[in-house]
C-alpha positions as CSV (number, residue, x, y, z in Angstrom):
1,X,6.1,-38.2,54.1
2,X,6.9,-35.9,51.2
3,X,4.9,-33.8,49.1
4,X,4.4,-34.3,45.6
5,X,4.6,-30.9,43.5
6,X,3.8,-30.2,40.0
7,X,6.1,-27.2,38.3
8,X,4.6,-26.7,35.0
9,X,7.5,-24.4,32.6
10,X,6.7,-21.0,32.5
11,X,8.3,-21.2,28.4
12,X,5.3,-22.9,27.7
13,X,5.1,-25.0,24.5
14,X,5.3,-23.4,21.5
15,X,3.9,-24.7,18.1
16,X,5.6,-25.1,15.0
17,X,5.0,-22.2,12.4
18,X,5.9,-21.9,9.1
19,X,8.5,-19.3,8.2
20,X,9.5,-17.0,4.5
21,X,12.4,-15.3,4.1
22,X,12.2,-11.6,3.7
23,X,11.6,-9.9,0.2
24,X,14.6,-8.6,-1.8
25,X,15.3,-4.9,-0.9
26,X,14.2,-2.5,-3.6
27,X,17.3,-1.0,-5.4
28,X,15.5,2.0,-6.1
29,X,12.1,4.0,-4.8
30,X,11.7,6.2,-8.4
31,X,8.9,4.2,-10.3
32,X,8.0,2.2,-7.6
33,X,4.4,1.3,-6.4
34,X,4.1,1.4,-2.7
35,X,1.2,1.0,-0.3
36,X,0.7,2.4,3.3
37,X,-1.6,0.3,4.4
38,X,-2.6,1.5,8.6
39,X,-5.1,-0.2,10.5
40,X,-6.1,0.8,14.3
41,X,-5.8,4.9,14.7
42,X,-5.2,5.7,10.6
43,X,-5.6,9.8,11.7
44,X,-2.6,9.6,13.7
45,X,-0.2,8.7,10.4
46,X,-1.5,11.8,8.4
47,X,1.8,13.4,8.8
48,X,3.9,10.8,8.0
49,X,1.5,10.0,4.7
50,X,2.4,14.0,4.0
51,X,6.5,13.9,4.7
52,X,6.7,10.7,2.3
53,X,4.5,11.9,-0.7
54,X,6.5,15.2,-0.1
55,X,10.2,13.4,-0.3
56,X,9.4,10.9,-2.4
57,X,7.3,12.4,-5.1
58,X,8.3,9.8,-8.2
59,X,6.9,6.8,-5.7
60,X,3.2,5.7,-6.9
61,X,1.7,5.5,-3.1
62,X,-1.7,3.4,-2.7
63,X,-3.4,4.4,1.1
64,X,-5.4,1.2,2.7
65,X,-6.9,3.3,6.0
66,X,-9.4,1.2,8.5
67,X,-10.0,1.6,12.4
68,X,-10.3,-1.9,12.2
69,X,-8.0,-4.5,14.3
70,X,-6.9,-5.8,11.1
71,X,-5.3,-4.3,7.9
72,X,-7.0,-4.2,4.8
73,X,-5.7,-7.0,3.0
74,X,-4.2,-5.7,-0.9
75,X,-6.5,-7.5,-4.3
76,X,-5.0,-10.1,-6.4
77,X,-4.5,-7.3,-9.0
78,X,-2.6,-5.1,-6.1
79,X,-0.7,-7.8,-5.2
80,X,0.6,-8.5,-8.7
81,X,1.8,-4.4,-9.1
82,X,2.8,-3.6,-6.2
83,X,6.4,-3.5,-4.8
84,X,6.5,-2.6,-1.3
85,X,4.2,-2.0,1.2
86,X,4.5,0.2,4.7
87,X,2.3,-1.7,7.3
88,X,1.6,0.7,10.0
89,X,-0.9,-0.8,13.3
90,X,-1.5,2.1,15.7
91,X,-3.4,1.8,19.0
């Protein structure tokens, strides 16, 4: 008599999400407002937040820091001015 056996996929079944394209690339970084927004480890990035205000010095940089799990999310107000933004998750 023979066996029935159950394989169950090891894909699994994923869920539909919703997808957005990706933002225009800036044409230029002079004038610009850009955040560095780090969440997990934020000491560990103090170098890179030195090299960048260092190289790009006409760049308006904003610094969102938390040892949190999850990024600090950017105002209504900082979402309206800002251009780009450097998300950064360390662990």
């Amino acid at each position: 008599m023979a066996e029935k056996v159950r394989c169950i996929s090891p894909v699994g079944i994923a869920n539909t999400v919703q997808t957005f394209p990706l933002a225009p690339r800036l044409d230029k970084l002079d004038g610009k407002n850009i955040c560095l927004s780090i969440c997990g480890e934020p000491d560990i990035t103090i170098a890179l937040e030195k090299k960048l205000k260092t190289d790009y010095t006409n760049v308006n940089w904003t610094l969102k820091k938390t040892y949190s799990l999850f990024p600090i999310g950017l105002t209504d107000e900082e979402m309206k001015t800002t251009d780009a933004v450097i998300q950064g998750v360390l662990w």
